[in-house]
N, C-alpha and C positions, 0 to 999 in steps of 0.2 A: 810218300806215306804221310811226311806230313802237310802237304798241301791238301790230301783230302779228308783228313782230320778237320782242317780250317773249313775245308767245304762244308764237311757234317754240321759244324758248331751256325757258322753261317745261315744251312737251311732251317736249323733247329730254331734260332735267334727269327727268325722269318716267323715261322710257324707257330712261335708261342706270341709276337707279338697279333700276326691274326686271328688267336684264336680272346685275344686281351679287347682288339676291337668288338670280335662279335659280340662278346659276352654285353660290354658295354653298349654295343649298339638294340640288344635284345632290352637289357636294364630299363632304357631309356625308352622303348617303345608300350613295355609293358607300366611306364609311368603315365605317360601320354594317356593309353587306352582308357586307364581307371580314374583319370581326373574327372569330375563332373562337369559338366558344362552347364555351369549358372547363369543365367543370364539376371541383368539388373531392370529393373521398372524406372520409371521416368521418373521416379517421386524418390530416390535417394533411399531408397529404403530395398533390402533384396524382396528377393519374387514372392508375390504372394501374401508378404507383410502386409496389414490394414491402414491404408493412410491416414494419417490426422490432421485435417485443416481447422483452419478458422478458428483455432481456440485458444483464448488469452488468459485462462484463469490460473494459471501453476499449477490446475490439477485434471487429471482425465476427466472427461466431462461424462457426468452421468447422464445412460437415457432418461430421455424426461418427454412425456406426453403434452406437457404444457412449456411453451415456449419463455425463455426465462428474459427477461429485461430489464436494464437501469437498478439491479440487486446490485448491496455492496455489503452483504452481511458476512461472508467468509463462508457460508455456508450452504450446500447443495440447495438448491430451490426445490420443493418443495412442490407435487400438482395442489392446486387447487383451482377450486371452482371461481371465487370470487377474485380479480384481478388484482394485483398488488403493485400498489403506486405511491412513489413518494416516502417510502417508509423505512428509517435506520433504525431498529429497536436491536436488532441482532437476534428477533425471533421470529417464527416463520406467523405470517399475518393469521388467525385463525378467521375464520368466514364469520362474516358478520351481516344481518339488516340494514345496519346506518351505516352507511359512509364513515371511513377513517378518513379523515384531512388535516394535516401539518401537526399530528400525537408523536412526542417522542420521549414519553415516558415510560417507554423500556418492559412497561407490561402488556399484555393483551386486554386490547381496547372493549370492554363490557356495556355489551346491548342496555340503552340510556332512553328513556321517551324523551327528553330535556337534551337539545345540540352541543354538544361540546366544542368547545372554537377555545383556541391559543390559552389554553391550561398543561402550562408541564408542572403539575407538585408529587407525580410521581406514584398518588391515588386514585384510585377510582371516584369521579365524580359524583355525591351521591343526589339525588335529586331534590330540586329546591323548587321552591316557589318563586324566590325573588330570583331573578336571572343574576350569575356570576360572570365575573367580566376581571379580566388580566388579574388573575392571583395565581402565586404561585409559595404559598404557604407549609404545603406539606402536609397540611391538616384539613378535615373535612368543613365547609365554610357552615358556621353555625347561623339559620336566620336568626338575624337583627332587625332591628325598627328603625334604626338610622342606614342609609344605604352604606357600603364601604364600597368607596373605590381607591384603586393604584394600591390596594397593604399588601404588604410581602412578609409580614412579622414575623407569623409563623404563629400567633398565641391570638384567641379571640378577642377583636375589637370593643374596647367597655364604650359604655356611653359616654361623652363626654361634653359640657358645655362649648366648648374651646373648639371649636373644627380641626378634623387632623388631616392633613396633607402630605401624599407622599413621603411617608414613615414607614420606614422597614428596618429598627432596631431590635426588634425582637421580645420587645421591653412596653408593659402600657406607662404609655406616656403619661407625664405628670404636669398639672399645670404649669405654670413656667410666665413670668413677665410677659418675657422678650418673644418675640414669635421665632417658632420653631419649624424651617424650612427646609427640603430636601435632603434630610440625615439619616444615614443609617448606621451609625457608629455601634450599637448593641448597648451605650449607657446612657442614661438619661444626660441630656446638655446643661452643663452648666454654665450659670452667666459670664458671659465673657465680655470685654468693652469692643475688639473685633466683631465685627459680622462673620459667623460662620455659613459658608455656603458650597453647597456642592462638594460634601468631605464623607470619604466613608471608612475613616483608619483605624473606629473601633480605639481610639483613644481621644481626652477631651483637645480640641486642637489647644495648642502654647501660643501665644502673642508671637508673632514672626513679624519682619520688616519687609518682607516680601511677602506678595499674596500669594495664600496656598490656592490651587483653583483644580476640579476634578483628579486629587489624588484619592486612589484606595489601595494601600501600600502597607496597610496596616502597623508604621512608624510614624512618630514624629519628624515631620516635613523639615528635614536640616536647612538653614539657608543656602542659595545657590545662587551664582554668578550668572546660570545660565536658567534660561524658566524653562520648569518642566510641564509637562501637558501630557493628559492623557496614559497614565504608565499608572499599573496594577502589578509592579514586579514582588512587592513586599521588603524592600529592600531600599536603603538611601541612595536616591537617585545620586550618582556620583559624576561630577564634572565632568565633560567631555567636548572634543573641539566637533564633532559632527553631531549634527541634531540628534536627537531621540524621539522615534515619531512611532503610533501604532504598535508597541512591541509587548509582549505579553509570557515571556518567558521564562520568568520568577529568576535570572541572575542581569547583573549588571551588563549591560550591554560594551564588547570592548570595542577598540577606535576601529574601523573596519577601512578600505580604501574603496574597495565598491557599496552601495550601495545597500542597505540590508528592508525590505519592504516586504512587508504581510506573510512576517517568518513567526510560527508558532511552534518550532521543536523543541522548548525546555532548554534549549543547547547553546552556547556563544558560537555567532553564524565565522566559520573559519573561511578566509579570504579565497576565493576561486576565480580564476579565470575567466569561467563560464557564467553568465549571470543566475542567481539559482532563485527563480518566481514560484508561488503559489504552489510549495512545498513545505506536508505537514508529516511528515513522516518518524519527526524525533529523533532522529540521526542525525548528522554532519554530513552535507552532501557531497558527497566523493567527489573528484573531479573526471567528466567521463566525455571524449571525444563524441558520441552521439549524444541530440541534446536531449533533457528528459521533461515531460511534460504531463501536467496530470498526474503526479504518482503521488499515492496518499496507500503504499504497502505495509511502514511499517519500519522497511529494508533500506540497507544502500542497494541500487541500482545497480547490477552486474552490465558492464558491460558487454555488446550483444553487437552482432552485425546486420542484425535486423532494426530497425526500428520499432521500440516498445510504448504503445499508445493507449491511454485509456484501458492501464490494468487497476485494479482495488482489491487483488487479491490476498494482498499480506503474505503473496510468498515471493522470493526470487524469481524475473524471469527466467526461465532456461536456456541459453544457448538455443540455436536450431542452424541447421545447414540451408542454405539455399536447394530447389531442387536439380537434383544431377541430370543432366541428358542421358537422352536414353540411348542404348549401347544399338552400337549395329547388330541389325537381325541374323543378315545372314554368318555370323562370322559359323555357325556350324558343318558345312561346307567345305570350308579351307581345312577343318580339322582332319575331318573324313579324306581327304585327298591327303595330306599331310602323313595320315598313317600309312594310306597303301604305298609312299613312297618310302615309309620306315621299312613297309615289309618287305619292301623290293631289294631294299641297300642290304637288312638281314641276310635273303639270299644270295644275295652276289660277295656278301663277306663269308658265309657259308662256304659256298665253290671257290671262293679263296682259299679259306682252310683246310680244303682237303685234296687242294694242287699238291 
């Protein structure tokens, strides 16, 4: 009696675990049948996505009927008829008669019978009779009877016995002894028993024992052990064991170990690894395993696995993936077989279950 008790328990132990397979084996099949079968494209992107090549600006590139080239204004080009070359204003060229060439006065360049050539005062040239030549005053150039060349004053030239040369203080000069040569301090020069020359610091130079020579730093030139040359920071050039050469950043330049050459970021250049050239971007260049060249965004340079060349966009470049291979075609096939064999194992779990 009670052996077949055990038997019963036995068969029953059998039967529920068969009927545990099938359920699972059915679960599992009807997961299979409703998976989608996606396939990938060869561009890393799923099926049907629209590829995007070739584009380096940080922003989706709008259609444009006119093919856009060598722009560096931040903003979408613009069709036009007339070609645009050469031009940073940061506004879109409007179509003109005459030729624009090397304007970067920021406004749009106004139809002139009279050639405009190398005038940035940021006005409309209006037309003269006497031809204008390198001014860049700000103001409309009034004819005179005496010619003016090289004034940058900004205030119209009086007549004066005294010939005036290369004077851009802002100030009409006043007679004066001593001759007065390439100054643009903003006050009238007073006699000094020094020669002053090539000074534009907008204060009268002080007697020094050392010659002051091309400072415009708007300070009096403190004495230095080391001569300074060339430097518009505004600020007392202060002592330093490595030269100071070309630098125009308005703070003191600190001791660097590499080299620091034809940096304009506002910023003290911080020591890198990497040599960091012909970077205007006003940041501190990050230090970044691929090297960077050409970048005038704005931005530190995100590191990237691609190579980023010749952007001007002012934005971050993106990330992007290399493209993925494309998936095997056939794998649909194996699927389809794969299930008739789920539906085979169902039934023979089936005919199990009801041994």
């Amino acid at each position: 009696m009670v052996e077949t008790q055990n038997n019963n328990k036995i068969t029953s132990s059998i039967l529920n675990m068969a009927r545990l397979i099938y359920t699972s084996i059915l679960l599992f099949a009807s997961l299979c049948i409703a998976l989608p079968q996606v396939s990938q494209a060869g561009d890393g992107q799923p099926q049907g996505a629209t590829g995007v090549s070739q584009i380096s600006d940080g922003q989706v590139q709008a259609p444009t009927t006119a093919p856009v080239k060598q722009i560096s204004d931040g903003q979408v080009q613009a069709p036009t008829t007339a070609p645009v070359k050469q031009i940073s204003d940061g506004q879109i060229q409007a179509p003109t008669t005459a030729p624009v060439k090397q304007i970067s006065d920021g406004q749009i360049q106004a139809p002139t019978t009279a050639p405009v050539k190398q005038i940035s005062d940021g006005q409309i040239q209006a037309p003269t009779t006497a031809p204008v030549k390198q001014i860049s005053d700000g103001q409309i150039q009034a004819p005179t009877t005496a010619p003016v060349k090289q004034i940058s004053d900004g205030q119209v030239q009086t007549p004066t016995t005294a010939p005036v040369k290369q004077i851009s203080d802002g100030q009409i000069q006043a007679p004066t002894t001593a001759p007065v040569k390439q100054i643009s301090d903003g006050q009238i020069q007073a006699p000094t028993t020094a020669p002053v020359k090539q000074i534009s610091d907008g204060q009268i130079q002080a007697p020094t024992t050392a010659p002051v020579k091309q400072i415009s730093d708007g300070q009096i030139q403190a004495p230095t052990t080391a001569p300074v040359k060339q430097i518009s920071d505004g600020q007392i050039q202060a002592p330093t064991t490595a030269p100071v050469k070309q630098i125009s950043d308005g703070q003191i330049q600190a001791p660097t170990t590499a080299p620091v050459k034809q940096i304009s970021d506002g910023q003290i250049q911080a020591p890198t690894t990497a040599p960091v050239k012909q970077i205007s971007d006003g940041q501190i260049q990050a230090p970044t395993t691929a090297p960077v060249k050409q970048i005038s965004d704005g931005q530190v340079q995100a590191p990237t696995t691609a190579p980023v060349s010749q952007i001007t966009d002012g934005q971050v470049q993106a990330q992007t993936s290399a493209p993925a291979p494309a998936t095997f075609t056939g794998a649909a096939a194996p699927v389809a077989w794969n299930q008739e064999v789920l539906v085979a194992a169902v039934g023979a779990a089936a005919g199990f279950a009801l041994l």
